[in-house]
C-alpha positions as CSV (number, residue, x, y, z in Angstrom):
1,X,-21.6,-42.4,-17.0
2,X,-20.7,-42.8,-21.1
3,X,-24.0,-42.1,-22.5
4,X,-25.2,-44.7,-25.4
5,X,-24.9,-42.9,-28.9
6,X,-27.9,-43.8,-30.3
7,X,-29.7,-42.2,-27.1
8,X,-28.3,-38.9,-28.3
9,X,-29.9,-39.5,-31.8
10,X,-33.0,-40.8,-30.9
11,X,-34.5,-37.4,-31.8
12,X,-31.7,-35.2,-33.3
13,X,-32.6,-32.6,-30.1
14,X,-30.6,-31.7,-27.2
15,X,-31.4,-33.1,-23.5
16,X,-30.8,-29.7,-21.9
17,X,-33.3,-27.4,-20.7
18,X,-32.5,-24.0,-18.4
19,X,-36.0,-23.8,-17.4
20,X,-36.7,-24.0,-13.2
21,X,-38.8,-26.9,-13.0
22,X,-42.3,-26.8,-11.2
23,X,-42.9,-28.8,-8.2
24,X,-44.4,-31.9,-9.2
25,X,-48.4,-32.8,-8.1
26,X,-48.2,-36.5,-8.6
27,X,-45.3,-39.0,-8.6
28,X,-44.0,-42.1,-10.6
29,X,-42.7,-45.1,-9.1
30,X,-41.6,-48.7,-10.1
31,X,-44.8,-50.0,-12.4
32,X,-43.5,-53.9,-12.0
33,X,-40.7,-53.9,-8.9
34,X,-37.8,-56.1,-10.2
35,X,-38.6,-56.0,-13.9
36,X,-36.3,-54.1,-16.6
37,X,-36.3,-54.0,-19.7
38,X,-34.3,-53.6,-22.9
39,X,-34.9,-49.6,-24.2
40,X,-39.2,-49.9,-23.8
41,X,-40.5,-47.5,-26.2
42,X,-44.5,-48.4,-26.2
43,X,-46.8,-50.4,-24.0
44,X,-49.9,-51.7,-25.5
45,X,-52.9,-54.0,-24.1
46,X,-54.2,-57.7,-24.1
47,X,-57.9,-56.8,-25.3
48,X,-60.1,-58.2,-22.8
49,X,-57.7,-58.8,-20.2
50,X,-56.9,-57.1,-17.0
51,X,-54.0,-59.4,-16.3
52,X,-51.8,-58.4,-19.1
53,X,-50.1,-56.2,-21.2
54,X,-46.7,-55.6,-23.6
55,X,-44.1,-53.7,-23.6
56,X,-42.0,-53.1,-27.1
57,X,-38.5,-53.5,-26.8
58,X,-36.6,-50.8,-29.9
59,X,-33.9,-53.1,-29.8
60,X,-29.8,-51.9,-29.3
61,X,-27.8,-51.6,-32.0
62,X,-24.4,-51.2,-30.5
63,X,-23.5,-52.9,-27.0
64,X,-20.9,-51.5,-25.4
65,X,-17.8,-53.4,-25.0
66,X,-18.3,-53.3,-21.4
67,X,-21.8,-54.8,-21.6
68,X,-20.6,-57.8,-24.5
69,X,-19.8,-60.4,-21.7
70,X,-22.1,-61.8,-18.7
71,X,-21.3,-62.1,-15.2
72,X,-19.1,-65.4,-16.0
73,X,-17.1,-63.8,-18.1
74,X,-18.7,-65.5,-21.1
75,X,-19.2,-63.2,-24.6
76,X,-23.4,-62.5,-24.8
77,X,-25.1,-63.9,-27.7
78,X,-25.7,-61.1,-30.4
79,X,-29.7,-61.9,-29.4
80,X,-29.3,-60.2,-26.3
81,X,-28.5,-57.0,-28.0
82,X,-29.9,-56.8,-31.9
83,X,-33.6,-57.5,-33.1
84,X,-36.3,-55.4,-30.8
85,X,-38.6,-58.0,-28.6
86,X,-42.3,-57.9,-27.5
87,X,-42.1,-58.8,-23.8
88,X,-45.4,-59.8,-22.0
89,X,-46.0,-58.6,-18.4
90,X,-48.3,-61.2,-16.6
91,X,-50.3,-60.8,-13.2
92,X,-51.0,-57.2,-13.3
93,X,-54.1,-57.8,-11.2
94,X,-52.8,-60.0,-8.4
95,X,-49.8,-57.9,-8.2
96,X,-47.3,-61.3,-8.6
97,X,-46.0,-59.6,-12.1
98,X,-43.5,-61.9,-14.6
99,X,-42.0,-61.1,-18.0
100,X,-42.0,-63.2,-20.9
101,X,-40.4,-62.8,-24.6
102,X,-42.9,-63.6,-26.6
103,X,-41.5,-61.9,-29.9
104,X,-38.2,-61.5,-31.5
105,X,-38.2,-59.6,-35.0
106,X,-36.3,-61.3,-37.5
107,X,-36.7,-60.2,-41.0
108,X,-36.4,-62.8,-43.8
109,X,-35.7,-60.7,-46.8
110,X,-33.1,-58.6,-45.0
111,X,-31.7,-57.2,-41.4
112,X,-33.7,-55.6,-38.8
113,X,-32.4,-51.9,-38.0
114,X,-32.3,-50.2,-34.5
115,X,-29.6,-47.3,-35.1
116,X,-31.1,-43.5,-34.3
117,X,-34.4,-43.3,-34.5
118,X,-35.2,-47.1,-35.7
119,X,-35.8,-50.3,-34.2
120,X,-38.8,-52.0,-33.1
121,X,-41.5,-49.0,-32.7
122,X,-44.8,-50.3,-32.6
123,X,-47.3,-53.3,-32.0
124,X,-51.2,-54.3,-31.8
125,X,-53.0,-57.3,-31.2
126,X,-56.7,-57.5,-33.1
127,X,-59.0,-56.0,-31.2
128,X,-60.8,-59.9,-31.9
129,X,-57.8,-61.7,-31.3
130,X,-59.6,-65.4,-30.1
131,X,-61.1,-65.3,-33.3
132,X,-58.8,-63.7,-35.8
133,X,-55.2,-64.7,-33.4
134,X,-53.4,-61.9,-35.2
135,X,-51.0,-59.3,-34.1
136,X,-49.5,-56.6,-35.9
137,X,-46.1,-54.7,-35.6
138,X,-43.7,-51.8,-37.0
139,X,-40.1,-52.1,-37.7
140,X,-37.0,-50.8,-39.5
141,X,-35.1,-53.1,-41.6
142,X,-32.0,-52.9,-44.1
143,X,-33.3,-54.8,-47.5
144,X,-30.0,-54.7,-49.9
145,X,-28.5,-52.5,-48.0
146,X,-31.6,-49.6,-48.5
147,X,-33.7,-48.5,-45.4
148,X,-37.3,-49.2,-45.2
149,X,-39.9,-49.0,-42.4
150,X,-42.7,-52.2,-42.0
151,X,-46.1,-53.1,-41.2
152,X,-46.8,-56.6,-40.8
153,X,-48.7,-59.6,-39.5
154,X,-47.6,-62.4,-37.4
155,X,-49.8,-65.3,-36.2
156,X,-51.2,-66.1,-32.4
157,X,-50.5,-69.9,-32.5
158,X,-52.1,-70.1,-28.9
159,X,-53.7,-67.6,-26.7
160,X,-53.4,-69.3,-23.1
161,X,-50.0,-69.9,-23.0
162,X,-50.1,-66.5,-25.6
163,X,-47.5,-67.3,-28.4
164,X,-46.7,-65.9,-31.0
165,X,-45.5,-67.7,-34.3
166,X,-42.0,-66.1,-34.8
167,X,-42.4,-67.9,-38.8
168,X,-45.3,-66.5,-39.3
169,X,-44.7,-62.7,-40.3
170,X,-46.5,-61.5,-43.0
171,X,-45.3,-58.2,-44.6
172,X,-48.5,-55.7,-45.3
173,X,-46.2,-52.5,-45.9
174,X,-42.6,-51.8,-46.9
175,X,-41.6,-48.4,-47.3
176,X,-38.9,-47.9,-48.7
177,X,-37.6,-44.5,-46.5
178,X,-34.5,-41.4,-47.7
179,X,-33.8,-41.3,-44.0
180,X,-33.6,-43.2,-40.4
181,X,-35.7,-40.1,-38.6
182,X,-39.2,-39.2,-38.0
183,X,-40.0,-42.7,-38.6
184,X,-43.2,-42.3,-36.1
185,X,-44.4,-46.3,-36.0
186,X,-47.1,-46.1,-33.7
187,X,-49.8,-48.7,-33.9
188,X,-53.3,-48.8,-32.5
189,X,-56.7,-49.9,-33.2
190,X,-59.7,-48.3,-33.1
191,X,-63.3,-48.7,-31.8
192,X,-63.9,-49.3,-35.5
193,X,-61.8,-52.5,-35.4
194,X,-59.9,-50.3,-38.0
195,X,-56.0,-50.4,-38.2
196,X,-54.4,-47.1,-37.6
197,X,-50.7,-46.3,-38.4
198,X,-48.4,-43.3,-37.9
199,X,-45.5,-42.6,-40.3
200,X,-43.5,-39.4,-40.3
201,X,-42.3,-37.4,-43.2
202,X,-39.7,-39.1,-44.0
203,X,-36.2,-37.8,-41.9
204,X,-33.7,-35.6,-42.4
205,X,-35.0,-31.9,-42.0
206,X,-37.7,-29.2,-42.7
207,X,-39.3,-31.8,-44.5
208,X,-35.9,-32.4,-46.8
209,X,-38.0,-34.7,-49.4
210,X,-41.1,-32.5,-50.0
211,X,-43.6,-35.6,-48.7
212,X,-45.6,-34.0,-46.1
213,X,-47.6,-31.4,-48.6
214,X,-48.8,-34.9,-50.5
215,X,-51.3,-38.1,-50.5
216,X,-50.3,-39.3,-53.3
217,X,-46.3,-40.3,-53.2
218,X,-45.9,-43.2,-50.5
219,X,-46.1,-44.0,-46.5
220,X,-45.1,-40.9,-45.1
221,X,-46.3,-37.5,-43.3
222,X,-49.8,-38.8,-41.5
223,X,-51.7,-41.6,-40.0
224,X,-53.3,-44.5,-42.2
225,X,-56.2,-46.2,-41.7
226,X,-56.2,-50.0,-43.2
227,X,-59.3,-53.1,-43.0
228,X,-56.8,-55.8,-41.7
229,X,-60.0,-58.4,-42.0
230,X,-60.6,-57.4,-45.9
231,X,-64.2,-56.8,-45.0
232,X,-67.1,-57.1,-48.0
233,X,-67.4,-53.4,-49.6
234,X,-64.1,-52.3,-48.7
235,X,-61.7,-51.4,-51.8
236,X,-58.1,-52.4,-52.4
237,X,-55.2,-50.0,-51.9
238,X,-54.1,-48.8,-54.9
239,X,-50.7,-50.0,-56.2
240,X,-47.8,-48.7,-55.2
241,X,-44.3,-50.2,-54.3
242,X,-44.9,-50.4,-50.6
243,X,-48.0,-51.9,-50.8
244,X,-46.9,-56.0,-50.4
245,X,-49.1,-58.5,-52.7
246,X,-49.7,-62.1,-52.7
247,X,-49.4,-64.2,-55.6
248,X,-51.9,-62.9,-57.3
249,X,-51.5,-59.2,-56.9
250,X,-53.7,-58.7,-54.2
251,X,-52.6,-56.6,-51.2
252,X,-53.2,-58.6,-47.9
253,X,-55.3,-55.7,-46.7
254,X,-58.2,-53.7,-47.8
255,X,-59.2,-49.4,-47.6
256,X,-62.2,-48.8,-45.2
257,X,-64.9,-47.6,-47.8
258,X,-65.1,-44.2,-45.9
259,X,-61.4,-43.1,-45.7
260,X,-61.9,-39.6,-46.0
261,X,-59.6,-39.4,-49.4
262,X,-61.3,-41.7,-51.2
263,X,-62.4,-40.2,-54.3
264,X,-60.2,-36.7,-53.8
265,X,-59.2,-34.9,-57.2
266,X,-57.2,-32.4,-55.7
267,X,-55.0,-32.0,-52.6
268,X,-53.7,-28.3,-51.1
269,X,-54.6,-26.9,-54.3
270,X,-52.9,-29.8,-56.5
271,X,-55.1,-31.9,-59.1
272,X,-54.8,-35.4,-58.1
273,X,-55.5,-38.8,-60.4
274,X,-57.4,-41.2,-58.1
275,X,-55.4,-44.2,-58.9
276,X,-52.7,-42.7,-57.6
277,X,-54.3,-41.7,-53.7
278,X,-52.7,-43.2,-50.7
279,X,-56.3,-44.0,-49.9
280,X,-55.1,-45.4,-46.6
281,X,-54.5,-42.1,-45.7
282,X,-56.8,-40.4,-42.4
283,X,-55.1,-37.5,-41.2
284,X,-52.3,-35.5,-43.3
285,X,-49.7,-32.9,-42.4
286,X,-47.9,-34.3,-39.9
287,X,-43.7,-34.2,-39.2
288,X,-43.5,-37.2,-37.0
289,X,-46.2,-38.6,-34.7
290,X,-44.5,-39.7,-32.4
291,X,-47.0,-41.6,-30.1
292,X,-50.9,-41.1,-31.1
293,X,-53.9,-42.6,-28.9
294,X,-57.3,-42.9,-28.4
295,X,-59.2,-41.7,-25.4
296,X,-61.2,-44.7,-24.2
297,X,-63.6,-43.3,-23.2
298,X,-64.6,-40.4,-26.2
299,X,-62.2,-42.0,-29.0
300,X,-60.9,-38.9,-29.3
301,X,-57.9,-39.3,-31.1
302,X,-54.6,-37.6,-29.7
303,X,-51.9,-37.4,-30.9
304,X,-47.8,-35.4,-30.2
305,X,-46.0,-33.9,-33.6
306,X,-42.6,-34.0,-32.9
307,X,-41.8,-30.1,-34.1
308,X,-38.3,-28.8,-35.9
309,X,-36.4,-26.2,-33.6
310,X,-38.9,-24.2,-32.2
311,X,-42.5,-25.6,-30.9
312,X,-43.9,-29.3,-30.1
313,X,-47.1,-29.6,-30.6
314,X,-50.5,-31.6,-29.6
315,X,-53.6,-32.5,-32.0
316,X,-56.7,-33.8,-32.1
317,X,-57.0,-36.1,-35.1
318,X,-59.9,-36.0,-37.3
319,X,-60.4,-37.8,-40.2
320,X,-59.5,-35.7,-43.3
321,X,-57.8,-33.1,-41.1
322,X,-54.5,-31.7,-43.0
323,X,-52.0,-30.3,-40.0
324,X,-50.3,-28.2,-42.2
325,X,-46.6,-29.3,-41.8
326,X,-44.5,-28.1,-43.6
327,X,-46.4,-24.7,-44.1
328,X,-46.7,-24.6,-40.1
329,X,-45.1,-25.9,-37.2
330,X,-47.1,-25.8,-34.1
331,X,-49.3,-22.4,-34.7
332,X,-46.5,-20.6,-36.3
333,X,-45.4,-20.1,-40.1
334,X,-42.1,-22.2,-41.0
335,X,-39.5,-21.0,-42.3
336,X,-37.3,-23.1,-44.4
337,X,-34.7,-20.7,-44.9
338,X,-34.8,-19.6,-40.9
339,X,-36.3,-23.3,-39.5
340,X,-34.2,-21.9,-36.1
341,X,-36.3,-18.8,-36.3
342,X,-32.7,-16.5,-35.8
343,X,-33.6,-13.9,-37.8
344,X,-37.2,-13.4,-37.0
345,X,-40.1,-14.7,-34.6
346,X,-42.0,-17.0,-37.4
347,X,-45.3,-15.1,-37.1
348,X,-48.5,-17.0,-36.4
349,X,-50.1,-18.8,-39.3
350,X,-52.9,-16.8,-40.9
351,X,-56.7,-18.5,-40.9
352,X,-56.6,-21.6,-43.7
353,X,-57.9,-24.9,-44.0
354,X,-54.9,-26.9,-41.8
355,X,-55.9,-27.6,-38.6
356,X,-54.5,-25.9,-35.4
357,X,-52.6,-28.1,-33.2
358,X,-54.8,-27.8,-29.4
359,X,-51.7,-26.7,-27.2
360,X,-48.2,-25.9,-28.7
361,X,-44.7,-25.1,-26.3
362,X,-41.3,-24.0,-27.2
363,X,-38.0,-24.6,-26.3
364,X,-38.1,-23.1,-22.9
365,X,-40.2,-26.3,-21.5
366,X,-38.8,-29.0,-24.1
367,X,-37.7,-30.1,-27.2
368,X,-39.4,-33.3,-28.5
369,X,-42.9,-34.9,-27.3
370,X,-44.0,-37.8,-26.7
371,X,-47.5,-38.2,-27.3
372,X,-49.5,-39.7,-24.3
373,X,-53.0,-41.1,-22.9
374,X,-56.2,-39.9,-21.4
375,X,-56.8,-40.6,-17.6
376,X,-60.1,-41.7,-16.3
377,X,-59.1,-43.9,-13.2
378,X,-60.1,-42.9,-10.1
379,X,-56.2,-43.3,-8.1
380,X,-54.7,-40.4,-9.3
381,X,-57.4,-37.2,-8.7
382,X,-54.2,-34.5,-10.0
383,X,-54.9,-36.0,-13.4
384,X,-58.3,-37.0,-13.9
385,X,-59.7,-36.6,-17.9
386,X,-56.5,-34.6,-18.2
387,X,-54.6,-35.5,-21.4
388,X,-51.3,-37.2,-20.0
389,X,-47.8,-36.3,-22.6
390,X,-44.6,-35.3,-21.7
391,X,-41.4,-34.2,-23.4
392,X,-38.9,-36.4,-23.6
393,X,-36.1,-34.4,-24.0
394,X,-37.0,-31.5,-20.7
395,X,-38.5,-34.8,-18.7
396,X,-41.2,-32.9,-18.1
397,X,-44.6,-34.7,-17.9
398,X,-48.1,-32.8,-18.6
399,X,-51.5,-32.6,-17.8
400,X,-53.5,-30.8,-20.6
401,X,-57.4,-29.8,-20.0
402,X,-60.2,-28.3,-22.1
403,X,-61.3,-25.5,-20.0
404,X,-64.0,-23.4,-21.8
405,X,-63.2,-24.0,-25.2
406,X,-59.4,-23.2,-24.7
407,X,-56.6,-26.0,-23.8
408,X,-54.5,-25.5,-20.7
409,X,-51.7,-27.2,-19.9
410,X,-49.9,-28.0,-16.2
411,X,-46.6,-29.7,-15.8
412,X,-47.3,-32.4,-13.0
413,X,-44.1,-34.5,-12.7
414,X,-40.1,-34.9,-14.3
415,X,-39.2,-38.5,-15.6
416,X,-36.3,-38.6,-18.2
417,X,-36.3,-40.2,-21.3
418,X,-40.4,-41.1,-22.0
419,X,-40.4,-42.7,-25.1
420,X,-44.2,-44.1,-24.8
421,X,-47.2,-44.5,-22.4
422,X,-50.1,-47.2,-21.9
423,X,-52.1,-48.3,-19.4
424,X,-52.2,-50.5,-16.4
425,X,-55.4,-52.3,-17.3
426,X,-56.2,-53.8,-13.9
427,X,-56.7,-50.0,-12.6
428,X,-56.5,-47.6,-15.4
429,X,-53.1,-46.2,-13.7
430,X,-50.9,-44.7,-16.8
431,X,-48.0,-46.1,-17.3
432,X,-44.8,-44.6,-19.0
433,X,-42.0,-46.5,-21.1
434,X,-38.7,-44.8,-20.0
435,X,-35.3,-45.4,-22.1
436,X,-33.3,-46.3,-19.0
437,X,-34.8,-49.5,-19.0
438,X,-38.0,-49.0,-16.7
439,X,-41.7,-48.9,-17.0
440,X,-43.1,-46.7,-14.1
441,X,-46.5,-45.8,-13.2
442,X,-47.9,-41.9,-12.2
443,X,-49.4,-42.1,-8.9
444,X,-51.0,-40.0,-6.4
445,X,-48.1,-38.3,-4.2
């Protein structure tokens, strides 16, 4: 079978792996029987529903020619291939499950871009949505020809049937990016009705444009935290290119009043001038974040770092916390000038104020992760209050404990291709968003 070129992109990395592969403990198996969908890359939830939730379409940028016409032989409107979709799943707790488009990204200040690593990566609905009917998404677009990776809002014009206003997008955040990796673009909110965003460093390689050492020069290298509502006594961002403003200069967001940079004057031993913070900025250091969560029942934040050539790694997100790319990747030193590590072993990274990733692997069990979700439903024993992740490039799918201070992980199950996980919310199953078109659930074998 031709494999689709942007698959072999998606994270610069091989798929191969020579490593035996353990017998699995628990099993996957059709999440919605006779639903596909179009490259799924995150699921996210209805909040206070058990019926519902939506799975995030990256979008295709290339059919191929094979694909271009339907069964009657009739060319396939460009629709069914470009601009990444929100599809709603319905009936998750009768079991009688239906999909329904009920977004379609179209950019109207310039073309929405799915090559590599782009494409439609994230989406949120307000944690208040029957008051505020808001949701929020993260995409790529071309503006003049120039890359850039989006935030914005778009309007609930009616919750039961749930639509969306396809007119209605507001831009929050357009950053303009050097390159079309490590674009992370996950989305989630927290208990604290707070906005969180991931953004990688930027693309290219071993941190090529020197962003993630900073919190001062754009969007890039961490997860931001943003007051979507504007609540009383929170401050405004401070300007900067990406930030969008309305008519009067004011950004269409505020900075929760205790993000931990607020008021910095330095930053890994570099004097900083306040007005020019990212004060949106929560957690530092990171390459790409690619897939961060929140354990429901801690809010624990987790979240998988996408590594260079030689360990993936796993954190716990705290706010403040600096995770020391591009000094370290995983618990080792980098090495620019050896990133591949063929000279030496990169030794492990002395004591310093960057926090330790909980569980780093090498290359002998995978090659790019894909950050996961915490399981506390009762179905699936093999997994309970284990931290679920997996690696998309191995297919291996893991099952990471505390045990006494010291993080151990166990490799439960092989799916290929894992580009995001979510929830069932009618049973707390977990639920993984596969590339070949499926959303499958992990079940007790």
């Amino acid at each position: 079978m031709r494999s689709s070129p942007f698959l072999a992109l998606l994270f610069s990395l091989s798929l191969a792996t020579s490593v035996a592969l353990a017998e699995d403990v628990v099993g996957l198996e059709q999440a919605f029987p006779g639903i596909s969908f179009s490259l799924p890359v995150a699921i996210a939830p209805l909040p206070g529903s058990k019926d519902v939730v939506f799975v995030v379409e990256k979008g295709d940028p290339a059919p191929a020619p094979e694909a271009e016409k339907s069964a009657d032989g009739k060319k396939k409107k460009a629709s069914a291939y470009f601009g990444g979709k929100v599809q709603m799943v319905t009936g998750l707790s009768t079991g009688k499950f239906r999909k329904q488009q009920v977004l379609q990204i179209s950019p109207k200040d310039g073309k929405f871009e799915a090559g590599g690593e782009c494409g439609f990566l994230g989406f949120a609905v307000h944690p208040r949505v029957a008051e505020a009917k808001q949701v929020f998404v993260y995409y790529s677009l071309k503006i003049e020809n120039k890359l850039h990776q989006r935030v914005s809002r778009y309007t609930v014009s009616s919750l039961d049937p749930f639509t969306i206003d396809a007119d209605s997008e507001q831009p929050l955040i357009t950053q303009l990016d050097p390159a079309s990796n490590h674009n992370g673009g996950d989305l989630h909110f927290g208990r604290d009705g707070y906005l969180y965003i991931s953004c990688g460093d930027g693309g290219a390689g071993g941190d090529a444009f020197d962003n993630a050492g900073y919190i001062n020069k754009g969007f890039f290298a961490a997860v931001f935290r943003i007051d979507v509502d504007k609540k009383a006594g929170n401050p405004a961002p401070n300007p900067h290119p990406a930030v969008v403003t309305d008519a009067k200069g004011e950004a269409y967001y505020s900075v929760p009043a205790d993000n931990p940079f607020i008021g910095a004057t330095a930053h890994r031993g570099r004097p900083l001038e306040s007005k020019t913070i990212r004060t949106e900025t929560w957690a530092t250091g990171l390459r790409n974040p690619w897939r961060f969560s929140f354990d429901p029942k801690t809010g624990t934040c987790f979240a998988g770092d996408v590594g260079q050539n030689l360990f993936e790694e796993i954190d716990i997100l705290v706010p403040g916390g600096d995770y020391g790319w591009h000094d370290v990747e995983g618990l080792h030193v980098f090495n620019q000038k050896d990133a591949s590590g063929k000279k030496a072993p990169p030794a492990l990274a002395a004591p310093s104020a960057f926090k330790a990733p909980i569980h780093e692997y090498d290359r002998k069990l995978g090659n790019s992760v894909t950050g996961g979700v915490v399981y506390h439903g009762d179905r699936v024993p093999a997994i309970d209050g284990a931290y679920v992740f997996a690696d998309f490039g191995s297919g291996r799918i893991f099952a990471l404990r505390e045990n006494a201070g010291k993080w151990e992980s166990q490799h439960v199950a092989t799916e290929h291709t894992i580009a995001g996980f979510g929830y069932d919310v009618s049973n707390d199953d977990v639920l993984v968003a596969t590339l070949s078109g499926q959303v499958k659930r992990i079940v007790r074998k």
